[in-house]
LOGUSE-736352 format. One record per residue (C-alpha): x, y, z. Coordinates in steps of 0.25 Angstrom, whole numbers. Example, Ala and Ser with C-alpha at 12.3 -4.5 7.8 and 13.67 -1.06 7.14 Angstrom:
% residues 2
@east 49 | north -18 | up 31;
@east 55 | north -4 | up 29;
END
This chain:
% residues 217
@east 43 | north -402 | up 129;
@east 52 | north -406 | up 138;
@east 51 | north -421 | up 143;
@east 56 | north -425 | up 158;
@east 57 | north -438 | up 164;
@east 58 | north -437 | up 180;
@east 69 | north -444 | up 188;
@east 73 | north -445 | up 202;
@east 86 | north -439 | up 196;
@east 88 | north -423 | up 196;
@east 87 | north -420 | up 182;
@east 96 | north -410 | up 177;
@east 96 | north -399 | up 163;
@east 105 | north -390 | up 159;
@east 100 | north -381 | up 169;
@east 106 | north -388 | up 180;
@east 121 | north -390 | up 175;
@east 131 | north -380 | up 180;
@east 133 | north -368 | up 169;
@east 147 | north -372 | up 165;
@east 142 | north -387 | up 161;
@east 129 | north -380 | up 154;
@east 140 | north -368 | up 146;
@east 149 | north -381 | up 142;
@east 135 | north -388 | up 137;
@east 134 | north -378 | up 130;
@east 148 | north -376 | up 123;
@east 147 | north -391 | up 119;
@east 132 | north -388 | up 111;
@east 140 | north -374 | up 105;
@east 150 | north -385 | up 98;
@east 141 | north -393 | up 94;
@east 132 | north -384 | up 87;
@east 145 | north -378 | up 81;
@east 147 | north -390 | up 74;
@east 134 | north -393 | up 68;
@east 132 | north -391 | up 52;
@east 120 | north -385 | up 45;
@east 113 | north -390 | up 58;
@east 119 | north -405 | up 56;
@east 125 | north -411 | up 68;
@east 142 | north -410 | up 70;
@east 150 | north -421 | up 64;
@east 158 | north -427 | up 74;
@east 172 | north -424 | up 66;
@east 168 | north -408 | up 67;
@east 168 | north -410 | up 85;
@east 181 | north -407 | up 92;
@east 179 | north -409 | up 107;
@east 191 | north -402 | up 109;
@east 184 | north -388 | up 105;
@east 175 | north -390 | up 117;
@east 184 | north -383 | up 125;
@east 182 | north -382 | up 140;
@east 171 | north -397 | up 137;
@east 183 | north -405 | up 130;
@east 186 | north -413 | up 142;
@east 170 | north -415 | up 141;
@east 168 | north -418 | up 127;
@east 165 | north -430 | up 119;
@east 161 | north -438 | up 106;
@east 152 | north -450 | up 107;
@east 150 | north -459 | up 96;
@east 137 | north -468 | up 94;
@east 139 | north -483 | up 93;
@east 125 | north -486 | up 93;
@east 112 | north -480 | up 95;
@east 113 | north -477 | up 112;
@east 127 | north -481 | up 111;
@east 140 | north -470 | up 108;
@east 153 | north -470 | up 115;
@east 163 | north -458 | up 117;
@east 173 | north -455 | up 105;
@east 181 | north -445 | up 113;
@east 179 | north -440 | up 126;
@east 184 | north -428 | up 136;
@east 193 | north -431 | up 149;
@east 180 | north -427 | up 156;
@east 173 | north -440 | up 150;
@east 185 | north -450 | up 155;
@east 186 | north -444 | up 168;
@east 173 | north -446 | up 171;
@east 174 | north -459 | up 165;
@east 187 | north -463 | up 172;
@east 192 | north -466 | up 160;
@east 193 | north -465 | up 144;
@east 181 | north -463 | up 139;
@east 183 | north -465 | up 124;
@east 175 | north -477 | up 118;
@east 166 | north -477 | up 130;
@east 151 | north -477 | up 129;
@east 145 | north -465 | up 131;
@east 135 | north -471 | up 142;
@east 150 | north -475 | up 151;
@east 146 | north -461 | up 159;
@east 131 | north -465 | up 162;
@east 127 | north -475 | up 175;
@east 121 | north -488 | up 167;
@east 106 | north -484 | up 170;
@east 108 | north -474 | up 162;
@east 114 | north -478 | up 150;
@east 103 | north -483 | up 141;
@east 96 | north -468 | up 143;
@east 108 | north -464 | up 137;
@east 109 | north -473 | up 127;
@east 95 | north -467 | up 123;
@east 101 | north -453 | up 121;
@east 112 | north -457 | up 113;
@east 102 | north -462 | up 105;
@east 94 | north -448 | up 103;
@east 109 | north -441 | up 102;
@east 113 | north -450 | up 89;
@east 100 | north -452 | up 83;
@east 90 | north -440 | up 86;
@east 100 | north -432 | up 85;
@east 101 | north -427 | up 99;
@east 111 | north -419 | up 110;
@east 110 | north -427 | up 123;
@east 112 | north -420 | up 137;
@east 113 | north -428 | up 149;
@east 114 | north -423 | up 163;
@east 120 | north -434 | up 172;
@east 123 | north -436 | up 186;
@east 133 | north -444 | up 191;
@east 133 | north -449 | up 205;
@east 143 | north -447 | up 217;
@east 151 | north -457 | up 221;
@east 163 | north -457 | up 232;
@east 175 | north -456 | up 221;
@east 166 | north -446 | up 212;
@east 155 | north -436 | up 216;
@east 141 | north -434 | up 210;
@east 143 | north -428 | up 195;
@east 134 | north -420 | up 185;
@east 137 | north -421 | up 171;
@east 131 | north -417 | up 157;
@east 132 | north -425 | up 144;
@east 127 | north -419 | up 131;
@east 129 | north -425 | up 118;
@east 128 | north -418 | up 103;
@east 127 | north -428 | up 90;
@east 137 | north -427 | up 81;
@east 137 | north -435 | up 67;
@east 149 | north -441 | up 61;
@east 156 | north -441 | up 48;
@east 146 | north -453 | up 43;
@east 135 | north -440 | up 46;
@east 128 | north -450 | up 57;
@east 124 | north -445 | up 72;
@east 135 | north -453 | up 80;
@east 144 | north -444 | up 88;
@east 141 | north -436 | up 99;
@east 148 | north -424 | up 107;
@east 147 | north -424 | up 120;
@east 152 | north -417 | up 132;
@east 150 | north -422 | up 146;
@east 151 | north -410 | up 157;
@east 151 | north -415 | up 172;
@east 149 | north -406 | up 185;
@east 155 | north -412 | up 198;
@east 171 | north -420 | up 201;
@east 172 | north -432 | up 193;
@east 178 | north -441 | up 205;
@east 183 | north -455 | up 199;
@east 176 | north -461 | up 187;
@east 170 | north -466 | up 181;
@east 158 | north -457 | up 184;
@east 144 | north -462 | up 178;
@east 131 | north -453 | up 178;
@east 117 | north -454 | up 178;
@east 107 | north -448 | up 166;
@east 99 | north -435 | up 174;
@east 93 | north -429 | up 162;
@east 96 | north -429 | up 148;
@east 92 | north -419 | up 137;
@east 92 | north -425 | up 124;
@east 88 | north -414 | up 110;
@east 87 | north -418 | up 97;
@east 96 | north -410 | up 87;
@east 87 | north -404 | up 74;
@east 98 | north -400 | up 64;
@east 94 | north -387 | up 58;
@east 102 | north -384 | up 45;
@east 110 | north -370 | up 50;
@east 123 | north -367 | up 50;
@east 121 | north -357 | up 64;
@east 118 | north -368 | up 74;
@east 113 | north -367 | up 88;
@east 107 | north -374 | up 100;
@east 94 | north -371 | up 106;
@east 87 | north -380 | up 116;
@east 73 | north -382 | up 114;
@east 64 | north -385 | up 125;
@east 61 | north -398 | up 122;
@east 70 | north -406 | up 128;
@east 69 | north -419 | up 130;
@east 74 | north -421 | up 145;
@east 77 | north -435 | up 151;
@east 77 | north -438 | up 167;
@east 83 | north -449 | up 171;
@east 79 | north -460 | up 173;
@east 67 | north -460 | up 169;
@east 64 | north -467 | up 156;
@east 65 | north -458 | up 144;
@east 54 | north -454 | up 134;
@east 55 | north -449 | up 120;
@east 48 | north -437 | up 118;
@east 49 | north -425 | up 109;
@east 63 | north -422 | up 106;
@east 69 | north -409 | up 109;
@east 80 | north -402 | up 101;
@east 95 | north -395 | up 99;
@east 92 | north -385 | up 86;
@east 101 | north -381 | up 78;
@east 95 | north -368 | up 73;
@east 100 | north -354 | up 67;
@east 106 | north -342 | up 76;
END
């Protein structure tokens, strides 16, 4: 079952995005998965960002501080140009408009404690020093050494010139699917068709929650 919320804003999936960002999407999950144990999720200390490749300059660990609350442990040049700025130590919330901020906190939420991958598709509007921008966000939980749901990797693809930032951006939709760990030592991901889909920015319910599985080849 798939649960929409309408909006005045034009939704976007993963149907909309440019094949190179949905191929480089993908490449991110393909690691992901790699890393995972017996079904368990990847331990932070087994993730190098630097083996993503062509995404490096995308990619990113976030740790949680609190629940809704997790800041950037290392970030790609892509982040702190569109920042304008170093974005180590930040919040992750720093790239979002402030109306929006809460809903994320929300996700991060479902991302550490469900567990969850989160996929955000964001907008970002024109102005005269920087033209209108489309970008992706997904996040996948990572445990750390303690064994506890409190890093995340996350790479942040954008579609457009940056132009001067600091560039903020506005929720359009957001996927979010719970991870069932399955005890395999084959992993892959398939997308089920219940996904929960949030369109912003209308209130969001909680509903039946769909899932990433991690299931035999």
């Amino acid at each position: 079952m798939t649960d929409t919320l309408k909006t005045s804003r034009t939704a976007k999936t993963s149907r909309d995005i440019p094949q190179v960002l949905r191929l480089q999407i993908d490449a991110v999950k393909r690691y992901w998965i790699n890393k995972c144990v017996n079904g368990s999720l990847p331990l932070r200390s087994d993730i190098e960002p630097a083996n993503l490749q062509e995404v490096v300059s995308k990619a990113f660990i976030i740790e949680k501080l609190a629940p809704g609350i997790a800041r950037f442990r290392m970030a790609g040049t892509h982040l702190n140009d569109l920042m304008g700025m170093e974005v180590r130590g930040m919040p992750i919330t720093s790239f979002l408009v402030p109306e929006d901020r809460m809903r994320m906190a929300d996700a991060l939420v479902d991302l550490f404690e469900t567990p969850a991958s989160l996929t955000l598709y964001l907008h970002s509007a024109g102005n005269p020093d920087a033209p209108a921008l489309q970008g992706v966000l997904i996040l996948l939980p990572l445990k750390s050494d303690l064994g506890d749901t409190s890093r995340a990797l996350g790479c942040f693809l954008t579609e457009g010139q940056i132009g001067i930032g600091p560039r903020r951006f506005e929720i359009q939709t957001s996927a979010i699917e719970a991870i069932r760990p399955i005890e395999t030592p084959a992993l892959k991901l398939i997308q089920n068709d219940d996904v929960e889909i949030h369109e912003y920015p209308s209130q969001p319910r909680r509903g039946v929650r769909p899932y990433l599985q991690l299931v035999k080849d």
